[in-house]
N, C-alpha and C positions, 0 to 999 in steps of 0.2 A: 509784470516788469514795468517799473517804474518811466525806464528809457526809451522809447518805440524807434525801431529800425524806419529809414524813411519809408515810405510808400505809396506811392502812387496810385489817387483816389480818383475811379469814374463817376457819372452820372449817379442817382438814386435809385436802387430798384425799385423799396418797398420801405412803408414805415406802420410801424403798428404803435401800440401802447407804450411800448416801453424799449422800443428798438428802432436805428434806423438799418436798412442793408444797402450796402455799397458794391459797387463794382469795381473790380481792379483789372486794370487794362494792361499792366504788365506782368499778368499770373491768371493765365485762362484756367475756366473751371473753377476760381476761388472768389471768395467777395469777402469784404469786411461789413462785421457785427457790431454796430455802436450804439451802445448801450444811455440811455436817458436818464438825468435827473428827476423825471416825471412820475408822479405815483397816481393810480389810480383806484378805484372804488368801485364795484356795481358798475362791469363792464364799460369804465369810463365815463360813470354819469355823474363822479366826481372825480375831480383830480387837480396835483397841486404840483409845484417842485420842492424837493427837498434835496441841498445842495450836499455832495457825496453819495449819494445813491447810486449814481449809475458806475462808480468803480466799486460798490459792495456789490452789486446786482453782477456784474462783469468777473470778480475774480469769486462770486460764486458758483456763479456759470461754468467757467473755466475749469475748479478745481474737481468739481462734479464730471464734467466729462472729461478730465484728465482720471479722474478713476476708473471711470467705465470701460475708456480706452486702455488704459492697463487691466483691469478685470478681462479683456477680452471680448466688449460688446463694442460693434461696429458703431460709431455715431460720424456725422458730418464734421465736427471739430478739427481744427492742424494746430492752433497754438493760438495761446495769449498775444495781443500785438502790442496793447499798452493798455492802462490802469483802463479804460473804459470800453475798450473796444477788443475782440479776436477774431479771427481769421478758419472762415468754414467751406467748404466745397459748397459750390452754386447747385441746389438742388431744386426740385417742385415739389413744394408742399403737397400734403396729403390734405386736406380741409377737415380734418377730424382731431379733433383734443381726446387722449384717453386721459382719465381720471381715475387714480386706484387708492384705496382707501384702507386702511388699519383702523381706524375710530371714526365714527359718526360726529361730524361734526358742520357745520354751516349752514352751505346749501344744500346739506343732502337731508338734511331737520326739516326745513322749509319743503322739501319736494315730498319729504318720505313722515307725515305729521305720527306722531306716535313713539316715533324710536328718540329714545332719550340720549342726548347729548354724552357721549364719552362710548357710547356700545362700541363692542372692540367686536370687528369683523375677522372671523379665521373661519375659512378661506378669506382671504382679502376679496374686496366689494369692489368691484370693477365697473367703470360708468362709461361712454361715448358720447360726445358733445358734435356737433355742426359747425364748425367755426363760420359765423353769419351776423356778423355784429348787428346786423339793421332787424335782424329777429334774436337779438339776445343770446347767438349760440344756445339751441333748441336740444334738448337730449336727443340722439338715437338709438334706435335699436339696434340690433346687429344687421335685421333682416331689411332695414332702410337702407342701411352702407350699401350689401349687399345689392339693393334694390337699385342704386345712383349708378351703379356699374362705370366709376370713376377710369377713366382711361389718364396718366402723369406719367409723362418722361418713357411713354411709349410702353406701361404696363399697367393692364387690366386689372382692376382690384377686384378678387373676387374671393373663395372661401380659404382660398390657400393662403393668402395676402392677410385677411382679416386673420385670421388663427395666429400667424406670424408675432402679427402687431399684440392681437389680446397675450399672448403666452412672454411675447420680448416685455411688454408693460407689467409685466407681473415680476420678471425677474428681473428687472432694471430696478423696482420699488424694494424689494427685496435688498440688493447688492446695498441700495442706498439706507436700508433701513437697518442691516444690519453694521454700514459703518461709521453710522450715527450713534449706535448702540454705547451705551456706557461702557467702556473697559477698565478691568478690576483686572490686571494682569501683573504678576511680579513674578521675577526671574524670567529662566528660556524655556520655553514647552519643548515639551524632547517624548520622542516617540525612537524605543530601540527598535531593528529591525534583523534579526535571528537568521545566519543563514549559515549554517553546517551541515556539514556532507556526513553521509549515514547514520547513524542513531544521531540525532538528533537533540542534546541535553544544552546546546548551549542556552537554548530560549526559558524554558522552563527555570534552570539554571539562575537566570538574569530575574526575570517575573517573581520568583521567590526570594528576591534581593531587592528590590525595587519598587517602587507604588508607581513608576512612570510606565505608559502603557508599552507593554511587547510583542511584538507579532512575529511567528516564526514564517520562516520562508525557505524553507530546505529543499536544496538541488536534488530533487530526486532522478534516478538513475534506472533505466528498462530493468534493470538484474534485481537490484534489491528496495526498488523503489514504493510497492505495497506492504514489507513488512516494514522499513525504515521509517514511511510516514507517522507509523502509532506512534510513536517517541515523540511526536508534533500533538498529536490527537489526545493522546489517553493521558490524560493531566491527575493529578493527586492535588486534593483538596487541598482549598486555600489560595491556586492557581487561576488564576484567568487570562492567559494569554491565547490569541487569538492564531487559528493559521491559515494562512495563503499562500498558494503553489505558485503561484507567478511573480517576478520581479515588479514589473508593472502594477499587479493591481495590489502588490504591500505596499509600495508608493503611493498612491490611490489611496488606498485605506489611511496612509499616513496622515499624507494633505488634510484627508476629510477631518482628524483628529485635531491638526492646527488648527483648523478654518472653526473649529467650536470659540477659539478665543483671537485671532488672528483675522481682520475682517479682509484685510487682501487674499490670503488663501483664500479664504472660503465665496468671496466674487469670483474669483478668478475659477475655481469650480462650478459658481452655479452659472458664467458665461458659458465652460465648457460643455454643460447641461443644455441649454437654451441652440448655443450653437450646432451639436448633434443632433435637435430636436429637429431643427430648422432645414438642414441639407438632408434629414430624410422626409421630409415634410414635403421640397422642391423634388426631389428622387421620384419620390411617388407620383406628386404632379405630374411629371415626365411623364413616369412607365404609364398612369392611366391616358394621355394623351398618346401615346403610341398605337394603347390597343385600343381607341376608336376608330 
């Protein structure tokens, strides 16, 4: 937004390379992000201004975690405030950079001598940095993190924490890499979804009329619900429609369908992914601290 609402600006917290953080005295909990004309080089050992930068750098910011935040992945962000600057919940940094990687390329040439520039990592290449300027943010291990036994904002970083962080970086790269992806999309993607009660002909029906995909989803019923199914099941050649018993997961199946060309579906599943992962991940934590 071009226009920024007024706002009442405190003290400095923090200022890094390429950002200042503010405090706002009449919105606890929140601070504003102002973004710098400043660019730099080799952890700052050049650096110049380049005037519009810090509103490219600022509504790139924004729009990246305006997606995330609709995919369904938790970040600090609440809104853009004006072309250079937005508005985040006051948190404690974690002092760790994760770095995740699709192609070899930079500083991973220089540390890793051998692998040629362009090698395409799948799985993705996952790295961990020190944030320590006065030692050039030093690579770590997992089992260094693990080792610094970081206590922030009153929670112990320990293997549950790190797993969190390594699996949320893996799907945040993901979300972002696929809605970067080139799209080649013309017309509506359409997914029919088949749902009649006893024999079962309307899906098959549809599927031998159509190249758009069909998933049957037939209300089956205690009485006639084992023989009724085959009518879902037992397809005649040339057929490929798919069947699921549950309202839910033909919906599921559907998404999944979109999200092949549709990069918001398909974030927004693989946050739903990430987030499952995560609350049984905390779950377990629990149950194994009970029974010590």
């Amino acid at each position: 937004c071009s226009t920024a609402t007024h706002l009442k600006i405190g003290q400095k917290l923090n200022e890094g390379k390429t950002k200042q953080i503010f405090e706002l005295p009449d919105q606890p909990g929140l601070v504003l992000v102002q973004s710098k004309d400043q660019i730099t080089a080799g952890n700052a050992v050049r650096k110049d201004q380049m005037e519009g930068k810090a509103a490219i750098s600022n509504k790139t910011t924004s729009c990246v975690f305006q997606l995330l935040q609709e995919s369904g992945i938790k970040t600090a962000f609440v809104k853009q405030h004006s072309d250079t600057a937005f508005m985040a919940a006051h948190c404690e940094m974690i002092p760790i950079e994760w770095v995740c990687r699709r192609v070899a390329t930079g500083s991973f040439l220089k540390r890793n001598p051998g692998v040629k520039e362009g090698y395409r990592f799948s799985p993705l290449k996952l790295e961990m940095f020190f944030k320590d300027d006065a030692n050039n943010d030093p690579q770590w291990s997992e089992e260094q993190l693990l080792e610094a036994k970081f206590c922030l904002a009153g929670l112990t970083i320990g293997q549950c924490e790190v797993d969190i962080m390594n699996r949320s970086t893996v799907a945040i790269f993901e979300i972002l890499e696929k809605a970067w992806a080139t799209q080649n999309c013309d017309g509506i993607p359409t997914v029919f979804v088949a749902v009649a009660g006893r024999s079962n002909g309307l899906g098959p029906v549809m599927s031998g009329n159509t190249a758009y995909p069909v998933i049957n989803c037939p209300p089956l019923t205690p009485d006639w619900g084992s023989q009724d199914v085959w009518s879902s099941l037992r397809m005649p050649s040339g057929l490929g429609c798919s069947t699921v018993l549950s309202p839910e997961a033909a919906a599921q199946f559907a998404a999944q369908i979109f999200g092949l060309s549709d990069h918001l579906v398909w974030c927004k599943l693989r946050a739903s992914m990430l987030n499952t992962w995560v609350s049984l991940k905390l779950a377990d934590k629990k149950l194994q601290a009970c029974s010590l």
